[in-house]
DRENZA-165954 format. One record per residue: residue in three letters; y, z, x of N, C-alpha, C, O in turn. Coordinates in steps of 0.05 Angstrom, whole numbers, plus 5000, padded with zeros to 4 digits. Each point is the difference from the previous one (the first is absolute). Layout:
REM residues N
ALAYZXYZXYZXYZX;...
This chain:
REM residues 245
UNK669461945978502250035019500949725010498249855005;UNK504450074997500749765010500549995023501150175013;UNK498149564995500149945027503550055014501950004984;UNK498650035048502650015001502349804992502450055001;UNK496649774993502749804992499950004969501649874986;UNK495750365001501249984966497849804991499250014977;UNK499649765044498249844974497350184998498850145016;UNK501049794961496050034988497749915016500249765003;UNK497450345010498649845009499349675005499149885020;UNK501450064963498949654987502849895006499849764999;UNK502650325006502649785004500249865026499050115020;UNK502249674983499849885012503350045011501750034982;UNK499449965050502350095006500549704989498649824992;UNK504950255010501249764982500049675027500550005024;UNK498649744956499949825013501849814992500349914977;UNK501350035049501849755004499149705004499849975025;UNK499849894968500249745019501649865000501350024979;UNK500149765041501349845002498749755020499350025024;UNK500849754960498849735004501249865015502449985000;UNK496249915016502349765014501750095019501849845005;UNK498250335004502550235009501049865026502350035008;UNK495749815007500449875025500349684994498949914979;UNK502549905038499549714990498149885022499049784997;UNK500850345019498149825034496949994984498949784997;UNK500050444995496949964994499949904981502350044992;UNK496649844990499649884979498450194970499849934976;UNK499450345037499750294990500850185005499450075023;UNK502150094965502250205020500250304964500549994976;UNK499050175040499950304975501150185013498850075021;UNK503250054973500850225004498550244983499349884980;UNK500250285019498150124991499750355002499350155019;UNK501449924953500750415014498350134975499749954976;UNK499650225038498750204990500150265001498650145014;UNK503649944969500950245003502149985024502049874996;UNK497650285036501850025008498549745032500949895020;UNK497450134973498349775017501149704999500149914977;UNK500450015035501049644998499249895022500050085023;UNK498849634963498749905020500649654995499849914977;UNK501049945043501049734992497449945008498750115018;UNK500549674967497749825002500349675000501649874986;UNK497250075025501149665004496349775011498450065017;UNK501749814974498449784998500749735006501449854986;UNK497350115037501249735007496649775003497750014991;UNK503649825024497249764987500649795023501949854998;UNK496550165024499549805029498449814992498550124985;UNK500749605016499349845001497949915018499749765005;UNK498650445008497750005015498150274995500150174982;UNK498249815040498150284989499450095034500449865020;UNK498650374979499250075037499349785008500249804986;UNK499050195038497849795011497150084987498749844986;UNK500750365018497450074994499249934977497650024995;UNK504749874981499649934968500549675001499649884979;UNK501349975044500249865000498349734985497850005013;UNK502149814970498849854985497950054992498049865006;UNK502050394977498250164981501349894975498850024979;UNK502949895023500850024971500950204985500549984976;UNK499650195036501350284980502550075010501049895020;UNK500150294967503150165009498550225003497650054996;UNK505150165015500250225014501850214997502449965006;UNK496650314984502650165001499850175005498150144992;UNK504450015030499850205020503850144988501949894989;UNK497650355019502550254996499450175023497750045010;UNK505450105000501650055014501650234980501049994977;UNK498550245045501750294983501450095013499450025023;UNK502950054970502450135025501050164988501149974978;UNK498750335039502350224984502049935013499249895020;UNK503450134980502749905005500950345020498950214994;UNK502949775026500350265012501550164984499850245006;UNK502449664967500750304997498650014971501450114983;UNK497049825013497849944964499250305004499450094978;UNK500450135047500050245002501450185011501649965019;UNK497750274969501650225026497750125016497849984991;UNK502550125027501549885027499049664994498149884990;UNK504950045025499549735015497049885003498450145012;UNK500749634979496249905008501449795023502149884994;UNK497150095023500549895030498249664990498049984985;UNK502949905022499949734998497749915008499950025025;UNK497349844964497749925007500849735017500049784988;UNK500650235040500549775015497749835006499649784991;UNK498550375028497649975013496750065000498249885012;UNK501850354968498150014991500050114973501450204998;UNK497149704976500050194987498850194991497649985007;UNK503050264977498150285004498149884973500649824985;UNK497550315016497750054985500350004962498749904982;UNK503450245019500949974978501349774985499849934976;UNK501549995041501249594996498349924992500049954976;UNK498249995039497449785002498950144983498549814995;UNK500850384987497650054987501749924969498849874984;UNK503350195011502249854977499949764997499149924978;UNK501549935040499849735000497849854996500149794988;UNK497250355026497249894993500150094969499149864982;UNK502250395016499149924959501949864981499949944976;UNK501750035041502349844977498649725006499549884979;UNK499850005042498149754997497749884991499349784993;UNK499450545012497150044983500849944968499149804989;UNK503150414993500849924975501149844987500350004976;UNK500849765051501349814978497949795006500149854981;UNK497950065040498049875003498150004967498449824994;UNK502250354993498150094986501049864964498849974979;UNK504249965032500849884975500549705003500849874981;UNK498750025043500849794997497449695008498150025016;UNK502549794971497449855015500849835021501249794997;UNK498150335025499949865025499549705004501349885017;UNK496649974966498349714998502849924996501749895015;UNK498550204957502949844988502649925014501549824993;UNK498850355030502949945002499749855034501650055018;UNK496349794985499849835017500550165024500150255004;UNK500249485016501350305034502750065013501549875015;UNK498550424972502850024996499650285002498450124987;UNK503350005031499850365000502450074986502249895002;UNK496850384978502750144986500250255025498150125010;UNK504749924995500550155014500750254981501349934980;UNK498350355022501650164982500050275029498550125014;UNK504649844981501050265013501650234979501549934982;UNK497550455026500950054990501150255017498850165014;UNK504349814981501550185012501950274989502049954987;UNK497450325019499350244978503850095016500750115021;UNK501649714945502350195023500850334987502150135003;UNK496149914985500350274993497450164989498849914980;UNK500050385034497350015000500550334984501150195011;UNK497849824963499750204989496549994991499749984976;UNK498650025034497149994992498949704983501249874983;UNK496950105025499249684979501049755012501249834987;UNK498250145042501749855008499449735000501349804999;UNK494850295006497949834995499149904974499049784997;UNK501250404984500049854977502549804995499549764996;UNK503050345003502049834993499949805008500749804986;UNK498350185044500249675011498449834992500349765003;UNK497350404984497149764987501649974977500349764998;UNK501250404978500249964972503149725006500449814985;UNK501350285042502249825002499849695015501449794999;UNK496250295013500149715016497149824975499249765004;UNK499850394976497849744987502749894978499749814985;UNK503150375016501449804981502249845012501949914987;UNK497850055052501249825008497849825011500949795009;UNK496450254993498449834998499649744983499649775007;UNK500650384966500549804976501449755000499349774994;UNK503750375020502149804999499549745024500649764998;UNK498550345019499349935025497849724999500349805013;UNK497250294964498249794998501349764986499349765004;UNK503650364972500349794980502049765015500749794989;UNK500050325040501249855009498649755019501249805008;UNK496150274997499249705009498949724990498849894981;UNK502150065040501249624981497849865020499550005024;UNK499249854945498349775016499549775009501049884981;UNK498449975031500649795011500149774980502149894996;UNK495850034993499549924977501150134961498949944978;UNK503550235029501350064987497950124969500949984977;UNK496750115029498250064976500050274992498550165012;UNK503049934967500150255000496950124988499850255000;UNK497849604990497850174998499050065028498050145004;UNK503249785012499450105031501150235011499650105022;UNK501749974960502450245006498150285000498550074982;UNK501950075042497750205000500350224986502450074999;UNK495350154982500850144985498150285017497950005013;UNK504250224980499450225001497250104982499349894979;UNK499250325033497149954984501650274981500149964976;UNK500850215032500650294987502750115013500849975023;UNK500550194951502450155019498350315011497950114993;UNK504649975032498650205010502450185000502249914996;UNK497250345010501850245004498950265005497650034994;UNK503450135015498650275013502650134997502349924997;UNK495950455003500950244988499150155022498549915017;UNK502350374983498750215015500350214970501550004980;UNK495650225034499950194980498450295019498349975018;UNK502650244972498150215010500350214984501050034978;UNK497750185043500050224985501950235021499950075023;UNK502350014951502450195015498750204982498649974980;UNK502550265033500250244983497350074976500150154981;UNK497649685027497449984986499949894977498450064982;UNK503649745016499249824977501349705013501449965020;UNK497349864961500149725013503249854989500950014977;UNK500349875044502049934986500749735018498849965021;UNK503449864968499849685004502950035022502050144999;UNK497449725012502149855018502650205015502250084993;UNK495849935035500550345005503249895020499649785010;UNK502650314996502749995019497650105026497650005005;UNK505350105009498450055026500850345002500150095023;UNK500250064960499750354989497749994988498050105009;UNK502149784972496049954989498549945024498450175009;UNK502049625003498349945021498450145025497749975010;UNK505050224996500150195022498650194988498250095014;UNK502150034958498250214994497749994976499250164983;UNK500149585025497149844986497850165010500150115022;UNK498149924961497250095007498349795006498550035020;UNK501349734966499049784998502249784994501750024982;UNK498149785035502149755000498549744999499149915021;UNK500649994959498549744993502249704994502049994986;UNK497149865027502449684993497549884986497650055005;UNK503149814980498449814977502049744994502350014991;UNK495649685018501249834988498249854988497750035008;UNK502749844976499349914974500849804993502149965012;UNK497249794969500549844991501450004968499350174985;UNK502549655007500750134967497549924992500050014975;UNK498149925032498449994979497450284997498150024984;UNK502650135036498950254997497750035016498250174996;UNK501849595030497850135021501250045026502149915008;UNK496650225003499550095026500049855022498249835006;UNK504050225008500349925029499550095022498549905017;UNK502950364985499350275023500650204989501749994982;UNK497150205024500450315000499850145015497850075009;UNK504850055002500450165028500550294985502050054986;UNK495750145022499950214992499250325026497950055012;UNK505050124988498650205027500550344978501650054982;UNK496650095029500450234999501850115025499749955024;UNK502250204965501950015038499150394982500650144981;UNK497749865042498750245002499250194972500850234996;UNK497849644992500550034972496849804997499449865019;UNK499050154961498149834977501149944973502050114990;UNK496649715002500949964975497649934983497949965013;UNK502150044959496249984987500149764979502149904993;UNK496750065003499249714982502050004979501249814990;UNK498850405006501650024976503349905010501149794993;UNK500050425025502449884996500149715019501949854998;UNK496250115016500149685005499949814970501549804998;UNK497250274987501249824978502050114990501149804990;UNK500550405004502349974998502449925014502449994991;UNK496649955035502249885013500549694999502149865001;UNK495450094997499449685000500949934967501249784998;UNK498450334985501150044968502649935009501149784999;UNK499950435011504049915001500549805013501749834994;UNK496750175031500549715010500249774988501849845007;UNK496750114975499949734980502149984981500949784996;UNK500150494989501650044983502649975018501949874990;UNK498450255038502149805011500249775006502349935002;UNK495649875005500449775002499549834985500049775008;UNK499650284972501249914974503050014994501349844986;UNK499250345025503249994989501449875022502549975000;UNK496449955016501449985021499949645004501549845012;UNK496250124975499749664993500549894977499249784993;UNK502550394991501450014971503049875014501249804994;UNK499350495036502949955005499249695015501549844989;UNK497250045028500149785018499949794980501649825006;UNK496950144970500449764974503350014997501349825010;UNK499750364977502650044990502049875020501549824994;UNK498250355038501349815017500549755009502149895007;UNK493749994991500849635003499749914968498049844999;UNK502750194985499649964974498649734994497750054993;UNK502749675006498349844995498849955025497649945000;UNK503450065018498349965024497950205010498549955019;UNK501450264965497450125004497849854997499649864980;UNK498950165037496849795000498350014980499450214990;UNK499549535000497650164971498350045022500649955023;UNK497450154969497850195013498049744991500149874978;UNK497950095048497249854985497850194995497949924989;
């Protein structure tokens, strides 16, 4: 039986990118997935907290914003505090791109990555990890060294990207909207490296179990989408995609 929009378990909703989309940050992705869009942007300060202060290392922290009309009803504007759900996005979009990049290397200097969701059809959290590690990219190739040495030029250790997958209707299927979402049995986010390991795995039963078994089948599609999905991020920065060490 096919899912409501017609794809097969294993498809991936259709992906847009557009590069560069902004000129202020020096990383900037527009970024859609399916009916989800999410602009992503990477920028690059020239200091680190205090608390990183002459460690010698850099620093990189993200910032998630659903936009007020990215839904229906209206989402009311995070002025003053934000809810639980912000902060727990943002801790993993920082957690996942920490994970690709080497900190030593790029001296003390914080990458800033904000990502702001102006249209929310499910995946909102994946999109912004798979859109902001390919304005990350752009972001690193832009700092300039004093001593003008480009083997100083800091390199990304791995590309990264994340998927969601669960189980609808009792079988496992990839990269759920927010109708999959709402009537998920199990809703799992998985991000990953292209090189095929493991970053996080956010996995709930929403009133529901799930058994070994289809945990590896979910985690199976997972990979099989992010693979394709770090197929689409090469294609987008084409030579500027990073070699991998």
């Amino acid at each position: 039986m096919p899912r409501h929009d017609g794809r097969p378990p294993d498809e991936l909703r259709p992906v847009k990118i557009k590069r560069r989309y902004t000129r202020s940050a020096p990383g900037s992705v527009l970024y859609q997935s399916g009916d989800t869009i999410v602009l992503c942007t990477a920028s690059v300060d020239e200091s680190v907290p205090g608390w990183m202060a002459g460690k010698g290392r850099g620093w990189l922290t993200a910032e998630y914003n659903m936009l007020p009309s990215s839904t229906q009803p209206r989402k009311r504007r995070e002025r003053d505090k934000l809810d639980g759900r912000t902060t727990e996005i943002q801790r993993l979009i920082g957690r996942s791109l920490r994970a690709a990049i080497d900190l030593d290397a790029i001296g003390e200097r914080t990458i800033a990555i904000d990502c702001d969701v102006l249209q929310a059809d499910g995946g909102t959290r994946t999109a912004s990890i798979t859109g902001a590690w390919i304005a990350l990219a752009d972001a690193v190739r832009s700092i300039k060294w004093a001593d003008g040495n480009d083997k100083k030029r800091p390199m990304l250790c791995n590309s990264v990207a994340a998927i969601s997958v669960g189980i609808v209707a009792r079988r496992a299927v990839l990269d759920l909207d927010y109708r999959e979402d709402v009537d998920a049995d199990v809703d799992m986010n998985v991000v990953m490296t292209g090189t095929g390991q493991f970053i996080e795995v956010q996995g709930t039963g929403e009133e529901a179990t799930f058994s070994q078994k289809q945990l590896n089948e979910m985690l199976a599609l997972a990979g099989k989408g992010v693979e394709m999905l770090t197929a689409a991020q090469r294609k987008c920065l084409g030579q500027a995609f990073p070699v991998m060490q």
